[in-house]
N, C-alpha and C positions, 0 to 999 in steps of 0.2 A: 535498418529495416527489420520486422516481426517476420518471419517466414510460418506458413502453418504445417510446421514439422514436427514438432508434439503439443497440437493443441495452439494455443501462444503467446507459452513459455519463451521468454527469454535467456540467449546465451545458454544454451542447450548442452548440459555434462553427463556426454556416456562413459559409462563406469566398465573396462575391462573382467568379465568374470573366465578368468584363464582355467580353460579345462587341463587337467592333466596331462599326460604321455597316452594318445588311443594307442590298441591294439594294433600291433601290427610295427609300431615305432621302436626303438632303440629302448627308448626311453620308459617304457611300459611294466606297468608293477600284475605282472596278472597274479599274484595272492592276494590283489586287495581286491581286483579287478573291476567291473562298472559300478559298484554298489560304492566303492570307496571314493571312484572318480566324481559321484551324484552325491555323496556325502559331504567332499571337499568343496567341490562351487555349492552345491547349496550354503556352506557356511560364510564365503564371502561374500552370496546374497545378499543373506541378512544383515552383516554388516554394510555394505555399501546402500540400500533401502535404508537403513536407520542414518544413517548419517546424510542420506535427500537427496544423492543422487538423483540425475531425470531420466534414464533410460541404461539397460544392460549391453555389453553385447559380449556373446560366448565366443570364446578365441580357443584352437588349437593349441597354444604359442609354442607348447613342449613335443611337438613332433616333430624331434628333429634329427635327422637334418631332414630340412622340409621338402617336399614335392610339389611338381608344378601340374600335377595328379593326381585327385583323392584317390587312395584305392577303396574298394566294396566295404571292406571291415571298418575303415576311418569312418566313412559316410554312414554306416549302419551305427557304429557305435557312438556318435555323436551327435546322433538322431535322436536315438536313445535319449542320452542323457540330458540334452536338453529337455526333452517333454517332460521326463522327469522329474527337474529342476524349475521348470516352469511355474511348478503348483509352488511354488515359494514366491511368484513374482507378482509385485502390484504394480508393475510399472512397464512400460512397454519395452520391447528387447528386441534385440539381435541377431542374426549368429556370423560369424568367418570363417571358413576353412581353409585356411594356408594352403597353398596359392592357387585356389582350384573355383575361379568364381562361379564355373556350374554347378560344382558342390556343393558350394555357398547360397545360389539360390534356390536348389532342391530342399534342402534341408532346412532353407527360411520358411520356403511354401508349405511343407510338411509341418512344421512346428508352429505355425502358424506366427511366426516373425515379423516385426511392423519393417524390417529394413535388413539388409546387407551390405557389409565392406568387403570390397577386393579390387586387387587391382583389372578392370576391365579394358583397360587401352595402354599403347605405347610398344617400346619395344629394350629390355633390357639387357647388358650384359652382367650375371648376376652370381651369386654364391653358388645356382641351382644350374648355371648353366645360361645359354641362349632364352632370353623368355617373351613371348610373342602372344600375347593372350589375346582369347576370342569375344570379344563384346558381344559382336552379334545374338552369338549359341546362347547364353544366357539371356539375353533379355528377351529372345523370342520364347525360351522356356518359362519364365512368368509371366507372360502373357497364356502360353499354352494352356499352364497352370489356375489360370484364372486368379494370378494375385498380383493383378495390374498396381495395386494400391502400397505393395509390399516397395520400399524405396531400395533404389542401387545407388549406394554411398563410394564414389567412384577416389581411390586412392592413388594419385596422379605419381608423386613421386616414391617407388617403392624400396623401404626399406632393404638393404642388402641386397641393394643393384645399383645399377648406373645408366639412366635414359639413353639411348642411342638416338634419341632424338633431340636435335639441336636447336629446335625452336624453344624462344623463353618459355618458360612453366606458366607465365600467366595468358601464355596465349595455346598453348597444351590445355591449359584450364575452359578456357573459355571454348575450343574447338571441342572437348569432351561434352561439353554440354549441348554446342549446337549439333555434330555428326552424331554422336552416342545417346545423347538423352539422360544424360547424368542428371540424378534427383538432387545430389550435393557434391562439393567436391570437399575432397583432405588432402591434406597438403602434410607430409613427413618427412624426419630428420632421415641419419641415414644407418641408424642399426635403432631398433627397440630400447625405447626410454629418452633415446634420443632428441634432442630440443630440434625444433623445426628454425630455419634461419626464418627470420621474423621479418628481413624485408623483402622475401617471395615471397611469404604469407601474405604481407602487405600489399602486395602488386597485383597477387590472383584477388583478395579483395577487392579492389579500386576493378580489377577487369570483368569478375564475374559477379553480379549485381542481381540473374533474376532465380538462385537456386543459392540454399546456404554452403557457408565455406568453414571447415571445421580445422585445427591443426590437431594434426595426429596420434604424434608420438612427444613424448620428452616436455608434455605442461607439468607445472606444478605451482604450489602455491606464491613463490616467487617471482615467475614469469607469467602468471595466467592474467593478470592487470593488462599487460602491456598485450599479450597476445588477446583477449578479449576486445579490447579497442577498436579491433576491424573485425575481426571472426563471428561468424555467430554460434560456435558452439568448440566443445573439445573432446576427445578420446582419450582417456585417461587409463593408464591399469598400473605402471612401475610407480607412480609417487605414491598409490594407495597401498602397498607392501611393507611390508613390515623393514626397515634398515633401507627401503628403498629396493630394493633386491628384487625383480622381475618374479625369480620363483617363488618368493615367498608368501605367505600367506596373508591378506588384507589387514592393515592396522585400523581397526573405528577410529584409534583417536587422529590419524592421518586424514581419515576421511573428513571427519569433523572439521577439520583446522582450515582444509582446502575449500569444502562447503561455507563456511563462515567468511573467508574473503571473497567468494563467488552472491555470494548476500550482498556484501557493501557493493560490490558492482550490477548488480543486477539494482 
C-alpha cells in the first residue's frame, strides 16, 4: 500500500541529521557554540540530500544522559538551529527531542516541521528512570498550534527501556493508532543503531494496515531488502556515519551505496 506521506513516494528513507551536545548537556562544546552546532548538521545535510535521501529528521542524540524533560535552553537552542539549518533543505524534515514529545511538537510547529518522532504512549522501565509519557498534552498542542497537518510519528518500542506493557507490540501498534491517533508507527531495536527484530516488524505490519509503519533503528544496506518487504519506510542515521560510529560524521559514499539498493527496490 502507497500512503500519502511524502507525496507518493515510495518506501519512504528519513535520514537522521544528529544535532550536537545543546547547551546545558554534559556534552556541550560552548567555544564552538551554536554557530558550530549549525555548521556541523548543515554539512551532513548536504551530504545526505545529495545522495537522495526523502526526508530529514533533526535528532538531539548527544544529550546525554538524556531527559524525559526538555529544559528551556535544549528547546530554545534547538529551535534555533533547526531554522537555521532549514535554509539548506529541499526536502521535507523533522525534528525529535529526547524524550520530551511536547518539545518535540513545539519545536516542529515553530520550525515549521512536516512531522515528529517521540515516544507518545506506553509505559517504560528505562535508563531515565520510570517513563510514562503524555500523548494527550502533545497532540492537543498541535492542534492548539494550528499544525494539524504536521504528522506524529509514534515510536512504540523505545529505545533504552523496557515496555511494562505486556500486551504484543502488534497489538500496542494497532491500539496507538486507534486511542492516540498515531499518523505512523516505528518500531525499534533496543539501544541506537540497533536492528529492529524483523518478525515484530512483521506482525505490526500484517496488524496496522491504515497508517505507515517505519523500522526505526539499526536498517542498513544489508537488512533494508528484507525489512522493506513489509515496511513502508525507514529511519536511518548510524549506517550513514562514517566506520558506522553513531557520532560520527555522514559518509556520502555510505549514503550512496544504501540509496542505490533502496533504487533496485523501490
Amino acid at each position: 500500500m502507497v500512503f500519502d506521506f511524502f507525496g507518493d513516494k515510495k518506501k519512504v528513507i528519513i535520514a537522521m541529521a544528529h544535532i550536537g551536545a545543546l547547551p546545558g548537556s554534559p556534552n556541550y562544546d560552548p567555544k564552538g557554540g551554536l554557530s558550530k552546532l549549525i555548521d556541523d548538521v548543515m554539512e551532513d545535510i548536504r551530504a545526505l540530500q545529495e545522495g537522495g535521501v526523502d526526508a530529514i529528521m533533526f535528532g538531539n542524540e548527544n544529550d546525554r544522559p538524556y531527559e524525559l524533560k526538555a529544559p528551556p535552553e535544549g528547546i530554545a537552542a534547538m529551535t534555533a538551529i533547526v531554522q537555521a539549518a532549514k535554509a539548506e533543505l529541499r526536502i521535507p524534515f523533522g525534528v525529535n527531542y529526547l524524550w520530551d514529545p511536547t518539545a518535540s511538537v513545539a519545536i516542529g510547529a515553530a520550525t515549521g516541521a512536516s512531522f515528529v518522532r517521540e515516544i507518545f504512549t506506553g509505559v517504560f522501565a528505562s535508563d531515565m528512570g520510570i517513563w510514562a509519557p503524555d500523548c494527550a498534552t502533545p497532540a492537543r498542542l498541535r492542534a492548539k498550534l494550528g499544525r494539524t497537518d504536521m504528522k506524529m510519528l509514534f515510536n512504540i518500542n523505545a529505545e533504552f527501556a523496557h515496555s511494562l506493557d505486556q500486551r504484543p507490540i502488534e497489538l500496542r501498534a494497532k491500539s496507538a493508532v486507534f486511542s492516540s491517533l498515531a499518523d505512523a508507527i516505528l518500531v525499534s531495536g533496543p539501544l541506537t543503531g540497533q536492528p529492529v527484530d524483523q518478525s515484530g516488524l512483521r506482525k505490526v505490519c500484517e496488524a496496522v494496515t491504515d497508517v505507515p509503519v517505519f523500522a526505526n533503528t539499526g536498517v542498513n544496506k544489508d537488512n533494508v531488502t528484507g525489512i522493506l518487504s513489509c515496511a513502508s519506510g525507514v529511519v536511518i542515521g548510524t549506517h550513514f556515519k562514517y566506520e558506522g560510529n553513531t557520532w560520527n560524521k555522514v559518509e556520502p559514499a555510505r549514503v550512496k551505496r544504501f540509496m542505490d539498493v533502496v533504487g533496485t527496490i523501490r
